[in-house]
C-alpha positions as CSV (number, residue, x, y, z in Angstrom):
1,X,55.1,-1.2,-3.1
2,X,57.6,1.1,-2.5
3,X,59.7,0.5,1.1
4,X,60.5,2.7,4.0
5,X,63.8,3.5,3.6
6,X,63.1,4.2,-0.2
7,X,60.8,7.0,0.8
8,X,63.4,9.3,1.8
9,X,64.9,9.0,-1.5
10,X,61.5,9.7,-3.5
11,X,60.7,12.7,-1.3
12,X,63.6,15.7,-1.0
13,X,63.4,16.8,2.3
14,X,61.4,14.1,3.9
15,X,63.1,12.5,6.9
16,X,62.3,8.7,8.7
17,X,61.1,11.0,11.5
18,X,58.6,12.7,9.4
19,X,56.9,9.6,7.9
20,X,56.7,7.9,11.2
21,X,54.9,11.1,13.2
22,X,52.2,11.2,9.9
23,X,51.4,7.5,9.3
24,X,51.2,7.9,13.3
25,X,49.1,10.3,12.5
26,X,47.2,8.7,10.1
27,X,48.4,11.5,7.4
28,X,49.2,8.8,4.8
29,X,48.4,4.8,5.4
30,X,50.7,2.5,5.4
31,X,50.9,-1.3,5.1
32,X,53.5,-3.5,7.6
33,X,54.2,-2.5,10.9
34,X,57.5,0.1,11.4
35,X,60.1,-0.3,10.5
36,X,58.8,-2.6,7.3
37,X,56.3,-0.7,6.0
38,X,55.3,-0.7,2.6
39,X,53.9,2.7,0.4
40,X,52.1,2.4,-2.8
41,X,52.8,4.7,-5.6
42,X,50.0,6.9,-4.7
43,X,51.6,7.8,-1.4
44,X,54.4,9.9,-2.9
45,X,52.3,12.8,-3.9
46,X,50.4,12.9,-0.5
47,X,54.3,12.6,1.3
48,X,55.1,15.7,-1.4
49,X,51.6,17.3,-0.4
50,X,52.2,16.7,3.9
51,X,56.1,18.0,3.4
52,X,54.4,21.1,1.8
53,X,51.7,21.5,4.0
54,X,54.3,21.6,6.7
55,X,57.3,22.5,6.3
56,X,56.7,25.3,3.0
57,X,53.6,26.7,4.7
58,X,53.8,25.7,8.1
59,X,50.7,24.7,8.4
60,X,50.0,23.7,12.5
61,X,49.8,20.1,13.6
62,X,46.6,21.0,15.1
63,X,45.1,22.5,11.6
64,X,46.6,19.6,9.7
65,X,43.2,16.8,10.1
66,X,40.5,20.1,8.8
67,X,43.7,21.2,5.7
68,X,43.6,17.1,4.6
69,X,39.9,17.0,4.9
70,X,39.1,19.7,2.5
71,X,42.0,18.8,0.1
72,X,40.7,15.3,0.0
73,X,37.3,16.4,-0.5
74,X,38.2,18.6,-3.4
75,X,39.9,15.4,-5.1
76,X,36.8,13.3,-5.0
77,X,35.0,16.5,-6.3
78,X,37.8,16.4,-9.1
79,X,37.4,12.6,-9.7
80,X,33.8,12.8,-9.8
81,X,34.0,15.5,-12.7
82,X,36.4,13.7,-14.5
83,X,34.1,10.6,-14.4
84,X,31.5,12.4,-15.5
85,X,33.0,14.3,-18.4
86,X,33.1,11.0,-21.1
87,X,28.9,10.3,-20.2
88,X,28.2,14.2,-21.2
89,X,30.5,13.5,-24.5
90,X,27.6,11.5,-26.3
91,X,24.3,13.5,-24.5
92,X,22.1,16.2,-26.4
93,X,23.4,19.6,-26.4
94,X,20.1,20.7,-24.4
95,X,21.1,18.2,-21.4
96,X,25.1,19.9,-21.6
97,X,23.9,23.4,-21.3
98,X,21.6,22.3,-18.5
99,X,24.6,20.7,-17.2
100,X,27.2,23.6,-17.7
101,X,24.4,25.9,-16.2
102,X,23.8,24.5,-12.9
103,X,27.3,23.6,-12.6
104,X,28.2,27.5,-12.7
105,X,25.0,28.7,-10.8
């Protein structure tokens, strides 16, 4: 678990103030209560992504909850490929082109 304070340092750019308006926001969880709260590893992308999403395309607090939504949405679509990738490996060739045809349909 990564600290706090040891955010700052892991994101460029990214103040106290920032982290504390988006886990208030419920932008990015956190564990602890302010000003001990803990980030996993997995949080410093989504800190990169919400500094991006803000400050390098000034993307509006009010479109912020609908931007995260579809992002997030497009991972599990990304993670659900992925998992499915290694099960087509070993199938028939006729059950892959069905695949690859209603994938691109």
């Amino acid at each position: 678990m990564i600290p706090f304070t040891g955010i700052t340092t892991r994101v460029p750019g990214v103040t106290v103030a920032h982290v504390t308006e988006w886990v208030s926001r419920g932008w990015v969880e956190a564990e602890g209560a302010a000003p001990d709260l803990l980030f996993a590893e997995q949080d410093i992308p989504r800190l990169r992504l919400l500094w991006d999403l803000r400050v390098d395309l000034a993307i509006e607090v009010d479109a912020m909850p609908v931007v995260l939504s579809l992002l997030d949405q497009v991972a599990a679509l990304r993670g659900a490929l992925a998992a499915a990738v290694p099960a087509l490996a070993d199938a028939p060739d006729a059950v892959k082109l069905r695949v690859v045809t209603a994938l691109y349909r």
